[in-house]
C-alpha positions as CSV (number, residue, x, y, z in Angstrom):
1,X,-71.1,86.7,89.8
2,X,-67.6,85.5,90.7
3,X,-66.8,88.0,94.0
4,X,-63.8,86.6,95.1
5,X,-60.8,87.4,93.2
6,X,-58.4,84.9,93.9
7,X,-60.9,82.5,91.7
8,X,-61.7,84.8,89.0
9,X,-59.1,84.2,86.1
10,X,-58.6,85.4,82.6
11,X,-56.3,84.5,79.8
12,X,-54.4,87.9,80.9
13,X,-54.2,87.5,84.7
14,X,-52.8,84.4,83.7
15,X,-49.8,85.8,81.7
16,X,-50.3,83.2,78.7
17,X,-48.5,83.8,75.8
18,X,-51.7,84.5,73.7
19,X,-49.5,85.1,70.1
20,X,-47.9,81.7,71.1
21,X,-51.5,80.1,70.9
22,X,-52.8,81.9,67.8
23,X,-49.2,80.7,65.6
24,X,-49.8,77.6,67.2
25,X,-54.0,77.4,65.7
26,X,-53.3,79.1,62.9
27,X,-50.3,76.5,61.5
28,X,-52.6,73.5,62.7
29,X,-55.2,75.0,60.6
30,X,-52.6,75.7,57.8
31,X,-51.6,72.1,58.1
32,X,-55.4,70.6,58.0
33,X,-56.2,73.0,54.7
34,X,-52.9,71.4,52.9
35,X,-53.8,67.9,54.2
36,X,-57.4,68.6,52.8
37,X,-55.9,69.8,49.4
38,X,-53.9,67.7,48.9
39,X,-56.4,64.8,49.4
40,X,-58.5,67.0,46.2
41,X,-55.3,66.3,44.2
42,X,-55.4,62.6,45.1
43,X,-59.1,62.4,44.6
44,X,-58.7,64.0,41.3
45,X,-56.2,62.0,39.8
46,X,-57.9,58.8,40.4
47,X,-61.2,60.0,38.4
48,X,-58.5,60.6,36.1
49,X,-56.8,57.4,36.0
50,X,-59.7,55.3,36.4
51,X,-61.9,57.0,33.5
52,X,-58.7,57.7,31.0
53,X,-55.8,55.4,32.1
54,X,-52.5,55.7,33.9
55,X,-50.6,56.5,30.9
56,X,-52.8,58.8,29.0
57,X,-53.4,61.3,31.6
58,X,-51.2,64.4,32.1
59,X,-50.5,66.8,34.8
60,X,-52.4,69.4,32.6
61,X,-55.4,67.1,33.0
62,X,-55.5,66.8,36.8
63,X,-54.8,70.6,37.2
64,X,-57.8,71.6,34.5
65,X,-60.1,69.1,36.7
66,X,-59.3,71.4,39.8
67,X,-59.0,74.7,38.5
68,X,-55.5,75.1,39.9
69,X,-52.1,76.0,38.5
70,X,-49.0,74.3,37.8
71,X,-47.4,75.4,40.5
72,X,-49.9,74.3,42.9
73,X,-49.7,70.3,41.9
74,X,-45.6,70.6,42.5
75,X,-46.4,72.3,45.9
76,X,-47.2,68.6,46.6
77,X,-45.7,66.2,44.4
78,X,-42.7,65.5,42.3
79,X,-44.5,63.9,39.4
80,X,-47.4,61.7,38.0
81,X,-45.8,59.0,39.7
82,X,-45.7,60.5,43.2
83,X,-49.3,60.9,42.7
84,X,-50.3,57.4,42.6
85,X,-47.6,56.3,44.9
86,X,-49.3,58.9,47.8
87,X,-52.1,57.2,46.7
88,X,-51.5,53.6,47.6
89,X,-49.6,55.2,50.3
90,X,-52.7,56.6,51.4
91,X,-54.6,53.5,51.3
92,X,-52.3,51.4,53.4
93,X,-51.9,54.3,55.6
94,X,-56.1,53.4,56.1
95,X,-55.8,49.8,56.5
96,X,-52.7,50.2,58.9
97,X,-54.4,52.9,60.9
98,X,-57.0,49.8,61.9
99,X,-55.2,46.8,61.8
100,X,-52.8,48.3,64.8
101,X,-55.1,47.9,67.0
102,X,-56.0,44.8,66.6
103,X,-52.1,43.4,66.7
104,X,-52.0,45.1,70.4
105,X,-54.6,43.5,71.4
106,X,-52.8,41.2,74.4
107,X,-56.4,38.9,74.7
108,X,-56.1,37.2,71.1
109,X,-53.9,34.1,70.8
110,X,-51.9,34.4,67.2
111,X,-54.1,32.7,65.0
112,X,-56.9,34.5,66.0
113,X,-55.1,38.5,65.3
114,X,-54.3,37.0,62.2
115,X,-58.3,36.1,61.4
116,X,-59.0,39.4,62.6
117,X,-56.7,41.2,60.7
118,X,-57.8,39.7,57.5
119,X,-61.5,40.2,58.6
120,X,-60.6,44.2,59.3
121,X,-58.3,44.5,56.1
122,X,-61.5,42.9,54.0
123,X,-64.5,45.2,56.1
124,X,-61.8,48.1,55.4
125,X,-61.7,47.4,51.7
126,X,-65.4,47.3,51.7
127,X,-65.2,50.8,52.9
128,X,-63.3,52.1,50.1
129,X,-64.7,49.8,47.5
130,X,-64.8,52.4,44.7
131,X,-61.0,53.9,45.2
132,X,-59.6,50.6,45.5
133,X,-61.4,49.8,42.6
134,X,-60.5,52.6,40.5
135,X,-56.7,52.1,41.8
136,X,-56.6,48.6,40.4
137,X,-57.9,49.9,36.8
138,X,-55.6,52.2,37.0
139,X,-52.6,49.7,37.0
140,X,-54.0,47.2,34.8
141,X,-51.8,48.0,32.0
142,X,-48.9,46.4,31.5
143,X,-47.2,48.9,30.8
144,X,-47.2,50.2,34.4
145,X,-45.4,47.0,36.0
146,X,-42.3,48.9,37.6
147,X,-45.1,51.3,38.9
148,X,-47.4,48.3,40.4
149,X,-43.8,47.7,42.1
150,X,-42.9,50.5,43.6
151,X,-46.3,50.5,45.3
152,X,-46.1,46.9,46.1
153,X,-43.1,47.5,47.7
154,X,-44.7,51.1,49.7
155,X,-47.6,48.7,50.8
156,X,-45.2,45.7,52.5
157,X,-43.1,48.5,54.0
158,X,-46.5,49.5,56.5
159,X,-47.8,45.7,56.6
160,X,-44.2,43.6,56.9
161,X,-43.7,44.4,61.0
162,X,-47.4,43.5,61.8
163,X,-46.9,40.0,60.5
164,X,-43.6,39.6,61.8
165,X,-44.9,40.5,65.3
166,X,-48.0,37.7,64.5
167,X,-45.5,35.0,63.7
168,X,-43.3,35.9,66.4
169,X,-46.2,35.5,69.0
170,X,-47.4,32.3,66.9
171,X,-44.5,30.6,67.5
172,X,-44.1,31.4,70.4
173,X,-47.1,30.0,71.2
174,X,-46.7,26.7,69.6
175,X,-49.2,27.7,67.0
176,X,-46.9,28.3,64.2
177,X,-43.9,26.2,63.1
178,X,-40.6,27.7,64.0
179,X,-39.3,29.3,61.0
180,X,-38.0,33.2,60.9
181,X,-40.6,35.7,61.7
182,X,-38.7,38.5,59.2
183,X,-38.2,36.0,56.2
184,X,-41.7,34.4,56.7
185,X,-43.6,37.7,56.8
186,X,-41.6,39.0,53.7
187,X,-42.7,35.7,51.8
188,X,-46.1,35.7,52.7
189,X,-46.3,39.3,51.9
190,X,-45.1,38.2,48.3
191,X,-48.0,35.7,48.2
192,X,-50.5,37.6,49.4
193,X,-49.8,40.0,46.4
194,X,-50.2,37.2,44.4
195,X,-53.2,35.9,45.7
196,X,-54.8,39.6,45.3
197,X,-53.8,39.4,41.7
198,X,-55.1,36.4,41.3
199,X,-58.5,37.5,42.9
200,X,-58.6,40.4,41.1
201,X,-58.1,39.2,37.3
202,X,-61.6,37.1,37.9
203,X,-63.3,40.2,39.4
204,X,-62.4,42.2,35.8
205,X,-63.7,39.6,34.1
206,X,-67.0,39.5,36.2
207,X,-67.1,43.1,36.0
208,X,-66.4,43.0,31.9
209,X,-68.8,40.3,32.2
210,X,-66.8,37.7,30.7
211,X,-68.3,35.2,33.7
212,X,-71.6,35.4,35.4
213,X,-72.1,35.9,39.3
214,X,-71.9,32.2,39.9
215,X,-69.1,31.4,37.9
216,X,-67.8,34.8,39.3
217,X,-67.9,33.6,43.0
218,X,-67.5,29.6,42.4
219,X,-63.8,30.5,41.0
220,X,-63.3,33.0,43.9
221,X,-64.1,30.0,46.3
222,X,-61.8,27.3,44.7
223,X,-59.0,29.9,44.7
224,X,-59.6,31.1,48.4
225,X,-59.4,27.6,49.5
226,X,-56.2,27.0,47.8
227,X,-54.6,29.9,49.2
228,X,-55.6,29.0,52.8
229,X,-54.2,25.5,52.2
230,X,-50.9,27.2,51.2
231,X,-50.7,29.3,53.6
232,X,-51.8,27.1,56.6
233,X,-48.8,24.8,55.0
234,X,-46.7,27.4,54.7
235,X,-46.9,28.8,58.3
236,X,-47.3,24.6,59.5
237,X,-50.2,25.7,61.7
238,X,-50.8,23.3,64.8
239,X,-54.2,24.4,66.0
240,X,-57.0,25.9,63.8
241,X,-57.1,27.2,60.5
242,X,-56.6,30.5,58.9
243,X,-59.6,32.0,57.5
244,X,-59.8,33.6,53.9
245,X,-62.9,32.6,52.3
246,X,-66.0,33.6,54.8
247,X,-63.9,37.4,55.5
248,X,-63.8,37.8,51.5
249,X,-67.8,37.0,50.3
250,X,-68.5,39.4,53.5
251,X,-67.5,42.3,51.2
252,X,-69.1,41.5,47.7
């Protein structure tokens, strides 16, 4: 039993603004409930998208999976587009979220945060195997090419300052040739795109099962070599290598 009065202290002796606390609680918990609906929405659509296609599925359709009304989809997007924008937003919001860390890290030479980063990018797309699967399905169709750029473009927006900071430090370091970190990271942005189209059209095909599992991987390894080559080339690497084969057949 607390005698002495100078140590015994409630929320009212203390004069704190206790309405002040409860707005406060109650729009953090607003703001979580929206967050979590809005990530029902997002989950939603890409059943949607993955099971009927970009282009055949309607607003209608998404809102019938949920049970919700009209009104409720525009409470948080524009259009069907917004949709799959928020979600590749979403998805390099992810990879971001764990790749920062690694970038800050002051012990790792150049080279190495860029091994890392692949590694962590590859372990994270392990992660969310199934989305980023459905996601690529989604935008198969040629017919969604300005779509697959806009959310190119969303994706390098998060990812271009990390690599510029990389190259920066790498050549710096004498590990990278001098070249200009902004232009070099936008370019090898661009191929990295590529080299993730490239990678995916012969996962379809294994998938589809056009080509078996050792044809499948056999491909994958000639291709991942190639584009370590280029890139080594391309960023004129003094000291090591850059590493995009062994990070990749971790995750399949």
């Amino acid at each position: 039993v607390l005698t002495n009065k100078k140590n015994y202290h409630t929320i009212y002796s203390r004069n704190i603004p206790t309405v002040g606390i409860l707005e406060r609680v109650t729009f953090m918990v607003e703001k979580k409930v929206m967050a979590d609906k809005k990530q029902e929405f997002l989950a939603a659509a890409l059943d949607l998208f993955y099971e009927k296609g970009y282009e055949k599925t309607t607003i209608n359709d998404i809102i019938n999976k949920l049970g919700v009304s009209k009104g409720a989809f525009y409470h948080y997007f524009e259009s069907k587009e917004a949709v799959i924008e928020a979600l590749a937003t979403d998805f390099a919001l992810r990879i971001a979220s764990v790749v920062r860390p690694v970038i800050e890290r002051d012990d790792l030479p150049a080279l190495e945060k860029f091994n890392e980063t692949i590694d962590t990018i590859q372990q994270m797309k392990k992660r969310h195997r199934d989305n980023r699967k459905k996601i690529k399905r989604a935008l198969m169709n040629d017919e969604n090419i300005l779509l697959q750029k806009k959310i190119i473009t969303k994706i390098s927006e998060y990812f271009k300052p990390f690599y510029e900071n990389i190259i920066r430090e790498g050549v710096a370091q004498g590990v990278f040739g001098d070249t200009d970190p902004t232009q070099m990271a936008e370019y090898l942005l661009s191929m990295i795109h590529n080299m993730n189209a490239d990678l995916d059209q012969v996962l379809f095909q294994y998938n589809d099962g056009q080509i078996d599992r050792e044809t499948y991987e056999s491909i994958t390894r000639k291709k991942l070599k190639f584009y370590e080559e280029i890139f080594s080339r391309t960023l004129n690497i003094k000291n090591g290598r850059l590493e995009l084969t062994e990070p990749f057949f971790k995750i399949i």
